[in-house]
Phi, psi and omega in degrees: 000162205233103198238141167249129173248088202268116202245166178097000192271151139175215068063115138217174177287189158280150183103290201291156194244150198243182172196107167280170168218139158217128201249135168258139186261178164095163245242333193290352193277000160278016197230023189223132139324185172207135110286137168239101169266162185233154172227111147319143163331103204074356235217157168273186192267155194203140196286155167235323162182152200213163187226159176291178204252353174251341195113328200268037140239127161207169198216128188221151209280140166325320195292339198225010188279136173113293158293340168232167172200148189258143147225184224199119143260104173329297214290324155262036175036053181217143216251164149241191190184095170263119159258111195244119148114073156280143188248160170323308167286353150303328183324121163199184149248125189268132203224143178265171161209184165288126208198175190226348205259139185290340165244171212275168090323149172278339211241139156329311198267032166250029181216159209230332172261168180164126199316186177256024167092145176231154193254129170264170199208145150210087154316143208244000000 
């Protein structure tokens, strides 16, 4: 098993920018995708963006391309999530998660793990 813990969330206006983190334990995380979803207050869940198990790919949702970008340090088994220009319809709560699959799936049920979530907060 694959346990993710996730940091970095909290409070800011629009415009300002965050950096989530998630560190996974266990010897496995150079051989797992990553993904980062997010769920608004009412709202379903919704991918924002993911990476290859090396780095050298990544893919992010229309709504946040340009503005966050995901990278991966193996060597501290650990993922990020940079949010830069946040906008008010960033509010979420945000969760990374884990996958076996060599390119990231878009969809929840293609991932096999998953953080306890970070609250992002953005004030207009």
């Amino acid at each position: 098993q694959v346990q993710l813990v996730e940091s970095g969330g909290g409070l800011v206006q629009a415009g300002d920018t965050l950096r989530l983190s998630c560190a996974a334990s266990g010897r496995a995380f150079g051989s797992l995708s990553m993904g980062w979803f997010r769920q608004a207050p009412g709202k379903d869940s919704e991918f924002v963006a993911a990476i290859t198990r090396g780095g050298v790919n990544t893919y992010y949702a229309d709504s946040v391309k340009g503005r966050f970008t995901i990278s991966r340090d193996n060597r501290k088994n650990t993922v990020y999530l940079q949010m830069n220009s946040l906008k008010p319809e960033d509010t979420a709560v945000y969760y990374c998660a884990a996958g076996g699959s060599l390119i990231p799936p878009r969809s929840r049920a293609g991932y096999d793990y998953w953080g306890q979530g970070a609250q992002v907060t953005v004030s207009s």
